[in-house]
Backbone as numpy.savetxt, mean C-alpha at the origin, in Angstrom:
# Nx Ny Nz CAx CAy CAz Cx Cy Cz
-18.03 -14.41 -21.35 -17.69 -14.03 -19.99 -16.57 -12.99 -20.02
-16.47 -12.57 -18.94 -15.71 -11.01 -19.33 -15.07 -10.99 -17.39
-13.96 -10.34 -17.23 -13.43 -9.84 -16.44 -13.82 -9.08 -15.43
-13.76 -8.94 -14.27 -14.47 -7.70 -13.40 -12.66 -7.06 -12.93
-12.64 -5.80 -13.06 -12.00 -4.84 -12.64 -12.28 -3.92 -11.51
-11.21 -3.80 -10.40 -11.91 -3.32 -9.33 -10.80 -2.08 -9.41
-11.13 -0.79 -9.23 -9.69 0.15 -9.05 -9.91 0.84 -8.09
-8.65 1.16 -7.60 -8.46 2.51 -6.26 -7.46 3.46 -6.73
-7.72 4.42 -5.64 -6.49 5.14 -5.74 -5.87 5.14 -4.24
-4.29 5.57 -3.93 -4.41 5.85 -2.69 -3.23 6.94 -2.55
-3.21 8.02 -1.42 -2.55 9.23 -1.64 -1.99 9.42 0.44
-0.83 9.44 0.43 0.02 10.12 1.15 0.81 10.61 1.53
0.93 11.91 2.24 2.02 12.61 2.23 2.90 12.78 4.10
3.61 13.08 4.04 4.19 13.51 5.87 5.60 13.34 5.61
6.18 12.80 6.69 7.52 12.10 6.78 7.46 11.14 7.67
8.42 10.41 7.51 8.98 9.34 8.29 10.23 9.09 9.23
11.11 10.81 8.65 12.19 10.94 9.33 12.47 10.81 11.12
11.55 10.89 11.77 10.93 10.76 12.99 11.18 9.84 13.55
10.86 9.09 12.51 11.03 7.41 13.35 9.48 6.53 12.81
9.36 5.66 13.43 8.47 4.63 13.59 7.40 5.06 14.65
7.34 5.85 15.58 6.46 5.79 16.43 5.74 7.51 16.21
6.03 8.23 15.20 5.48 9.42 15.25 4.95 9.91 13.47
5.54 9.15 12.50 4.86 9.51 11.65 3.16 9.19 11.10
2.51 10.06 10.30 0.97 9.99 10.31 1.05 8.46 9.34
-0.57 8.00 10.19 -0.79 6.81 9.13 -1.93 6.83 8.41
-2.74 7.96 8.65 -3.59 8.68 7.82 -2.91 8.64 6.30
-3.97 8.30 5.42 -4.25 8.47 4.01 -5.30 8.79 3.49
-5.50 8.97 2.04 -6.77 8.75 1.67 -7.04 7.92 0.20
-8.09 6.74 0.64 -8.18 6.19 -0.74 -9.64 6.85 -1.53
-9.31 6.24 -2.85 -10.34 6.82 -3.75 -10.96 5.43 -4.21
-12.39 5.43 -4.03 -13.17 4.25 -4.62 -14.52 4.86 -5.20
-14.26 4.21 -6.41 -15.83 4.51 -6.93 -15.86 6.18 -7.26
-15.40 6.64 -7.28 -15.54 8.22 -7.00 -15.26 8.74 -5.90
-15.06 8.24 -4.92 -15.39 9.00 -3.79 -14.08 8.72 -2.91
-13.77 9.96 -1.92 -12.46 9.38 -1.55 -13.02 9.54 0.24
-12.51 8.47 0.53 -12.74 8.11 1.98 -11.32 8.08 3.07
-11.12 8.55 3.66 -10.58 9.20 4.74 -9.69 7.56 5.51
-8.90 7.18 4.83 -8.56 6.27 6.11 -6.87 6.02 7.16
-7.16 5.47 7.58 -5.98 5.01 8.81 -5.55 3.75 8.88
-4.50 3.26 9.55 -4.23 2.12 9.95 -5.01 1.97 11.50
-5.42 0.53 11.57 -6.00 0.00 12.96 -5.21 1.15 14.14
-6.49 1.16 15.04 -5.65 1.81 16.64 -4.60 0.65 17.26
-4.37 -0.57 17.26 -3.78 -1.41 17.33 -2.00 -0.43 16.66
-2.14 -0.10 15.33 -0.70 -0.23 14.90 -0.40 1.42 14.75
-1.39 2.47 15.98 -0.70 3.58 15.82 -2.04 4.53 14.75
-2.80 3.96 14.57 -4.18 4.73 13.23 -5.00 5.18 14.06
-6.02 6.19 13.23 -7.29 6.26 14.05 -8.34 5.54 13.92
-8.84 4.69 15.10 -9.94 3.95 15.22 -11.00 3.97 14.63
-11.31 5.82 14.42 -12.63 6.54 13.94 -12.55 6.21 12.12
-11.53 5.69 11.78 -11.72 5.90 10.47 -11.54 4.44 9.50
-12.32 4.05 8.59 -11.94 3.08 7.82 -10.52 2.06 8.15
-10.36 0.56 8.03 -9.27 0.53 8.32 -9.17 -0.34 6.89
-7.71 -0.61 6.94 -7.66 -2.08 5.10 -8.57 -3.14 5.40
-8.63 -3.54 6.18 -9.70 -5.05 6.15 -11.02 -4.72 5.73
-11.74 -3.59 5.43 -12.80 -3.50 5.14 -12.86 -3.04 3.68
-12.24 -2.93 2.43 -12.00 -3.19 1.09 -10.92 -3.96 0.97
-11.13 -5.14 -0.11 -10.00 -5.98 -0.43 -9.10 -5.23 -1.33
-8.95 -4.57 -2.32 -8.55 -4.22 -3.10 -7.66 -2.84 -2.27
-8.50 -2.23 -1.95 -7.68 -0.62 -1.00 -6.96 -1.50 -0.36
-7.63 -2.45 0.36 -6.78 -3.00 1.81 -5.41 -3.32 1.34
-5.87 -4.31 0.29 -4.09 -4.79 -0.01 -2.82 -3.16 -0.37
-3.80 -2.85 -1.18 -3.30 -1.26 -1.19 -2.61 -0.84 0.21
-3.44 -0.14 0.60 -3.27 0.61 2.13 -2.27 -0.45 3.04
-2.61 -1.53 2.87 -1.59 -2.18 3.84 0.57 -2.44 2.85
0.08 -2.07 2.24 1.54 -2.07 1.95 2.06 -0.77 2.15
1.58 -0.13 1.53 1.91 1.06 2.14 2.52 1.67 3.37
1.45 1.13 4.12 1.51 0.93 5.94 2.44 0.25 6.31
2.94 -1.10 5.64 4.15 -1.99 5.86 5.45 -1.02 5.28
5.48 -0.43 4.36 6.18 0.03 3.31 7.25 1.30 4.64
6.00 1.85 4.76 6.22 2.85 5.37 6.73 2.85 6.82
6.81 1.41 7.84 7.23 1.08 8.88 8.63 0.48 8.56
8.74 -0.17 7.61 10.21 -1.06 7.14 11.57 0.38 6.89
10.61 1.35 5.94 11.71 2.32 5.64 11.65 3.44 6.74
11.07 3.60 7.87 10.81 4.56 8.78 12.09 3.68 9.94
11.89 2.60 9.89 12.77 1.56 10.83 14.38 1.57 10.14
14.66 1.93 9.02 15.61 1.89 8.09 16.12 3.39 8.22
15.36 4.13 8.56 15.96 5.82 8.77 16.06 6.24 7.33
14.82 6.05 6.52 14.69 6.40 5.42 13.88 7.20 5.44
13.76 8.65 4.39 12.78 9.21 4.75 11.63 9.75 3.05
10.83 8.71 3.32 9.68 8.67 2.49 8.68 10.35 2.49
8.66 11.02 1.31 7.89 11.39 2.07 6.24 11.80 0.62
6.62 11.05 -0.07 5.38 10.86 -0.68 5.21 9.43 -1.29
3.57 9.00 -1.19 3.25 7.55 -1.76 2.00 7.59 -2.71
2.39 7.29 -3.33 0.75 7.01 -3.98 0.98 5.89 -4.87
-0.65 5.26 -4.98 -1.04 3.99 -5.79 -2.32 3.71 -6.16
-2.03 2.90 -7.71 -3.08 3.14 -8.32 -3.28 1.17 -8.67
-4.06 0.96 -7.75 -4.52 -0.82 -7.89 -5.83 -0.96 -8.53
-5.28 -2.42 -8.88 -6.23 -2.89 -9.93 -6.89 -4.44 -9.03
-7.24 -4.75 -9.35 -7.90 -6.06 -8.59 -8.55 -6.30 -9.82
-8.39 -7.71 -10.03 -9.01 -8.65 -11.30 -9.60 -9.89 -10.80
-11.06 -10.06 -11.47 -12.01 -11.13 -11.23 -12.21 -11.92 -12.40
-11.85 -12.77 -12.71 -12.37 -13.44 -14.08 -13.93 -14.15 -13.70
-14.68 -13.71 -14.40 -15.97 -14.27 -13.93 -16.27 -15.65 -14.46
-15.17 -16.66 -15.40 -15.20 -17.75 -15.49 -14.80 -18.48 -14.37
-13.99 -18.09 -13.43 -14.30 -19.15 -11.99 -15.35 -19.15 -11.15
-15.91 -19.92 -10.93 -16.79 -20.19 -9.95 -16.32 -20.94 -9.00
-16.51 -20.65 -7.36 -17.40 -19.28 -7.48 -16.17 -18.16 -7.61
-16.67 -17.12 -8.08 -15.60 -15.98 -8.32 -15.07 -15.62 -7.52
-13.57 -15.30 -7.87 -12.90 -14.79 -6.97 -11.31 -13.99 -7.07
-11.31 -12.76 -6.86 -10.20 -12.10 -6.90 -8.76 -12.95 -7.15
-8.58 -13.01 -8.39 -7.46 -13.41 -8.62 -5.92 -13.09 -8.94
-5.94 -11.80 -9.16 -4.98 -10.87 -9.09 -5.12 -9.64 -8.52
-3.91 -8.56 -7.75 -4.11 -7.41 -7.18 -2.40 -6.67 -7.81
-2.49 -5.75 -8.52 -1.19 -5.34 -8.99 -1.63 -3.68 -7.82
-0.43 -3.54 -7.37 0.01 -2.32 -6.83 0.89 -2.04 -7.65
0.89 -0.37 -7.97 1.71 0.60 -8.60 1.84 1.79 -7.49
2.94 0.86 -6.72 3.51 2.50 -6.04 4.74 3.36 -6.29
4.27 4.54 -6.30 4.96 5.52 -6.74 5.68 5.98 -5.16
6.83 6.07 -5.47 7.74 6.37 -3.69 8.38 7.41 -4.05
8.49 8.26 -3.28 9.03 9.64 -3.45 10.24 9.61 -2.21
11.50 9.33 -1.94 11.90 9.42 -1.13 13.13 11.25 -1.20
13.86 11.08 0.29 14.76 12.65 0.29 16.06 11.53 0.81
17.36 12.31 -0.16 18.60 11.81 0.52 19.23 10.63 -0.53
18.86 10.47 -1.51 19.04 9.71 -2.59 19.62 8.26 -2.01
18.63 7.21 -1.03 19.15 6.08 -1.16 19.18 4.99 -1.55
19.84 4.05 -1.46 20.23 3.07 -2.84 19.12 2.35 -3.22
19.05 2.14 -4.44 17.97 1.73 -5.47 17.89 0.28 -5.06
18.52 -0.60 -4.71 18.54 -1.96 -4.26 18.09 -1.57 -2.86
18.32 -0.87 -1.86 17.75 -0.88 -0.88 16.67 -1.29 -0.66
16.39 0.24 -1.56 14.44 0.33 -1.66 13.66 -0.80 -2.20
14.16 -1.30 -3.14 13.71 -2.70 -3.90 13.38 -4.12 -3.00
14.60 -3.64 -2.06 14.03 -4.95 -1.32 13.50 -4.72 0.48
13.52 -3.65 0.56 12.41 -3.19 1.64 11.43 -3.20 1.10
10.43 -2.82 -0.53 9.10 -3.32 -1.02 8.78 -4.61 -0.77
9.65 -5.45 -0.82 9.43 -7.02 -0.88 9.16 -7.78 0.42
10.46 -6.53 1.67 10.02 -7.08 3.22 8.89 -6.39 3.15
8.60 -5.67 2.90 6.87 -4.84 3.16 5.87 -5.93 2.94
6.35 -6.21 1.55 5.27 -7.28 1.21 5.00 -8.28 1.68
6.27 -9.17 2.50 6.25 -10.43 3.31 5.44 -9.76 4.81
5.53 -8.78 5.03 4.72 -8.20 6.38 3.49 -7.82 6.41
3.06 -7.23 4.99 1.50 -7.10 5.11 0.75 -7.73 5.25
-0.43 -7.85 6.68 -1.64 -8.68 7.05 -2.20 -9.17 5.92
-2.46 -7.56 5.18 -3.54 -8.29 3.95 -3.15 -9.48 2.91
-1.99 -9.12 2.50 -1.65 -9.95 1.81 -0.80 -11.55 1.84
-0.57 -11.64 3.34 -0.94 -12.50 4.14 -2.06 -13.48 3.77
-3.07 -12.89 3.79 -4.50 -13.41 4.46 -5.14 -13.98 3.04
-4.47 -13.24 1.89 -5.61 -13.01 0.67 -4.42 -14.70 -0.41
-5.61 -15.54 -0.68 -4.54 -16.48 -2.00 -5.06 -15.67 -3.54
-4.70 -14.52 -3.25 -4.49 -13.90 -4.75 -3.30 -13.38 -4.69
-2.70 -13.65 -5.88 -1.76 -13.13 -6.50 -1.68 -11.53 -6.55
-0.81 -11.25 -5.87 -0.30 -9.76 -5.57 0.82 -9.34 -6.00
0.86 -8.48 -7.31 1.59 -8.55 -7.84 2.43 -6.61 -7.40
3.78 -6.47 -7.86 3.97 -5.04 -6.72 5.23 -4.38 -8.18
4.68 -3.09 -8.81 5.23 -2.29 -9.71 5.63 -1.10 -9.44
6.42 -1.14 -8.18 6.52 0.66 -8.32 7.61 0.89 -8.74
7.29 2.62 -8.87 8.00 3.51 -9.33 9.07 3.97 -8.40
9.89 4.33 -8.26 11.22 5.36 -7.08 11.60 6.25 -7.62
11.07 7.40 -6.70 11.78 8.57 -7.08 12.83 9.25 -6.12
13.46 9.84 -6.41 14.76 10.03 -5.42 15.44 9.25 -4.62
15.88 8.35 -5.57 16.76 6.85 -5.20 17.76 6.95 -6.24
19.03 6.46 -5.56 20.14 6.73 -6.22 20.44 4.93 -6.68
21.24 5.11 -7.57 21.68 3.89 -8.43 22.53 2.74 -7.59
């Protein structure tokens, strides 16, 4: 028996300096090859017309931290202005019935204004206590990012 591996990618750019009520929540993830166009729900400010996280588990948990990520430090007057992540989702096909048992996010944060490295560390973690998806999901979600332009 052997493992199932699920991967994404996910890519965004804008600012956040704005505030909470005006930056884009447009992204785009990559599955399978193919990269699909998505948003957060019309509910939290996204476009309706486009994919939202609840409809891939793996992006979703993705995309929704992000989305959390990006409301915690937009509310913080932080200004993010690149994200990307590269998730893994793991199935061991010895449980039955199978089921997603781990999700590691690797986000890469690009912030402007060099602020503190503990900040950022634990606004990932309120992100993480706020995301729906990961909320919702009993897999282990595990969270590795990177910070760039964060001061010590």
């Amino acid at each position: 028996m052997s493992d199932h591996s699920f991967t994404t990618s996910l890519r965004w750019a804008g600012s956040t300096g704005a505030g909470y009520d005006v930056y884009p929540r447009e992204h785009e993830l990559g599955v399978a090859g193919e990269t699909v166009r998505a948003s957060s729900a019309g509910a939290f400010l996204g476009d309706p017309d486009r994919p939202n996280p609840e409809q891939l588990l793996v992006a979703a948990a993705s995309s929704c931290q992000l989305l959390s990520f990006l409301a915690v430090a937009s509310r913080a007057r932080l200004d993010v202005v690149d994200y990307r992540d590269e998730a893994v989702g793991h199935m061991p096909e010895e449980n039955r019935p199978m089921w997603v048992t781990r999700i590691v996010l690797r986000p890469h944060i690009t912030f402007t204004g060099s602020p503190p490295r503990a900040k950022i560390e634990r606004l990932v973690e309120v992100a993480h206590r706020e995301c729906f998806i990961a909320a919702s999901l009993r897999s282990e979600i595990v969270i590795e990012p990177v910070l760039v332009g964060v001061g010590d």
